[in-house]
Structure formats: structure tokens, C-alpha cells
N, C-alpha and C positions, 0 to 999 in steps of 0.2 A: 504494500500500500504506500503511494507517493504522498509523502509532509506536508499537510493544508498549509497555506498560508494564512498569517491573522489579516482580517479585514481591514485592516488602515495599516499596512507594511508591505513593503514588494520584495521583502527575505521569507527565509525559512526559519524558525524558530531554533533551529537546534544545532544552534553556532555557537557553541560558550568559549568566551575567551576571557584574559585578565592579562591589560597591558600597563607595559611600564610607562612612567610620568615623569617627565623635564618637566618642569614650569620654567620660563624665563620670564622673570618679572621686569625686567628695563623692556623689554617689547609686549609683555601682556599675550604673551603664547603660551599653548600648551604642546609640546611635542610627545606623539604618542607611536611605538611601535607594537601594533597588537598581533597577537601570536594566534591564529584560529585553527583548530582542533575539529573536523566534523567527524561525525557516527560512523561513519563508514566512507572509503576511499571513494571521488569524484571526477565527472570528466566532463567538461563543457562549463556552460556560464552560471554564476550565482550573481545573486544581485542582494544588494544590503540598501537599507534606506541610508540615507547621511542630511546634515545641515549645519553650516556654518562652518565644516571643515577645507581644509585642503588637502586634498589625497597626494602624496609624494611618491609614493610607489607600492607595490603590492609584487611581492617576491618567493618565490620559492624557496621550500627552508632546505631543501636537499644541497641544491645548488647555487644558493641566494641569487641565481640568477631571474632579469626583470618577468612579471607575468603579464600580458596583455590588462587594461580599464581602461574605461570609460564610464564617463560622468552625463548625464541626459544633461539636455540645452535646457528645459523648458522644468522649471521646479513643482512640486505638486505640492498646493498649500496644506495640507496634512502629512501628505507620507515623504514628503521634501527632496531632496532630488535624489534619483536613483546612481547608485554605483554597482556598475557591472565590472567583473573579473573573469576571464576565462581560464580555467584550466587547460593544463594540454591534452591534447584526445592521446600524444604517443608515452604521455606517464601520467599513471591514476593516483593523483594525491589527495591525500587526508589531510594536510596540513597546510596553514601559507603564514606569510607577514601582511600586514597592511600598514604602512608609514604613512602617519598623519600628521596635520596641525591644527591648533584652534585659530581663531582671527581677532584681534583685539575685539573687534565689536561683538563678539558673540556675547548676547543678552545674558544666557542663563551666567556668566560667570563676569564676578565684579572682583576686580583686581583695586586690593585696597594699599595705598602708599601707606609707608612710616609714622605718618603722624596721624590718621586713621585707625591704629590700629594699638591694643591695650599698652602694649611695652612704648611704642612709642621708635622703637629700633628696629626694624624687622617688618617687611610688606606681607602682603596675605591674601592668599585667592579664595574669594567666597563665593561657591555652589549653592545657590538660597535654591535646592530643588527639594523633595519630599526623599529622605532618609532612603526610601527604596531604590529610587532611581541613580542616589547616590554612589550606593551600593553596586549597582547594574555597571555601572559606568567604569567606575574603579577597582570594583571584582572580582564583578561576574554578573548572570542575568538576575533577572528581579522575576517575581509575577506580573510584576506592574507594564515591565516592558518587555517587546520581545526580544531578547539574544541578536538577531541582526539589525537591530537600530546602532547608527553611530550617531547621537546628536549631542552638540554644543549650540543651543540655540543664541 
């Protein structure tokens, strides 16, 4: 039986990953390489939702070399714009990287300077999102969300 998709998502649910975090606070980025794991070995295209990122590359962990993506032109006001990745049809992997970044203006995340902030010494990036999604993001999945959303709104 082929993996429903959730009705406001253009992934498949059952992508769990848990990627590491750069913050660079003088530019208000988030740089992320997430390591993705599916159920069983794949061959052809996946597509994950995204918003507000910029995708930098998506890589094979065998041979870190590049994997074909693409990014849709046209955004879709809920499920935000699609990123597709293809596999390769002449080796079935289980595994990829996906190398991203936030963009300063991404809403959900308020990067507070020095003086902002309790010590007074020391900036700080606030996630004001609901605990779950927090979770999801920095991780792993939540119930709240599905496994292939990437958003930094």
C-alpha cells in the first residue's frame, strides 16, 4: 500500500530527520544540514513542502556527490512552495543530505540583539512557535506536523 499524503502537504509523512544548527547571529541565518532516513530504499522524485528557506544543495551520503532539485516558480499559500529531489533510478537510496538556510526575514524567528536580551551580553534567537513544532523542527517530527514540512516562516 502506497503512503497517503496529508491534505495540506505535497511530502510523505514518513521522512524523520534531526538536523544540525549554525545560527549566525551578525547575518540572522540559520544554517541547517538535515540528514533524511526513509522506511525503505527509493528511486525517482520526493517532494517536501518548504518556506522561507534556501535550499543549497541536497546530496548523496554515499558519495556526497550533488542530487538533482528543484524548487516550483509559483508558491502555494498553505503548502508553500514545493521542493523536489530526485533520486537516481541507477542506485536505490535510503538516505540523503539536504543543505539549507533561513533568511533574515523569516517571520517565525526573531533574532534578538544584546541589549534585548536578560544578561545583557549574548544575542538570542526566539522561535515564538507552539513547543510541538519546536520540537519537529529541531528533533524530529511532531503530530502537529508532518515529517516533510521544512518551514521557517
Amino acid at each position: 500500500m502506497r503512503p497517503q499524503r496529508p491534505p495540506h502537504s505535497l511530502s510523505l509523512p514518513s521522512l524523520p530527520w534531526c538536523p544540525p544548527l549554525f545560527l549566525d547571529f551578525p547575518s540572522a541565518t540559520i544554517y541547517v544540514a538535515a540528514f533524511f532516513i526513509l522506511k525503505s530504499p527509493h528511486v525517482g522524485q520526493l517532494s517536501f513542502d518548504t518556506r522561507s528557506l534556501s535550499i543549497h544543495q541536497a546530496l548523496s551520503p554515499i558519495t556526497l556527490s550533488p542530487l538533482p532539485f528543484s524548487l516550483s516558480s509559483s508558491p502555494d499559500p498553505i503548502k508553500g512552495t514545493q521542493l523536489s529531489i530526485s533520486l537516481p533510478d541507477d542506485d536505490v537510496l535510503n538516505s540523503f543530505f539536504i543543505v539549507f538556510s533561513t533568511f533574515p526575514s523569516s517571520s517565525a524567528l526573531q533574532w534578538l540583539s544584546p541589549p534585548q536580551t536578560f544578561n545583557r551580553k549574548t544575542p538570542f534567537c526566539l522561535y515564538p512557535m507552539p513547543v510541538s513544532t519546536r520540537l519537529y523542527i529541531f528533533q524530529g517530527p511532531s503530530e502537529l506536523m508532518p515529517p516533510g514540512n521544512l518551514y521557517f516562516i
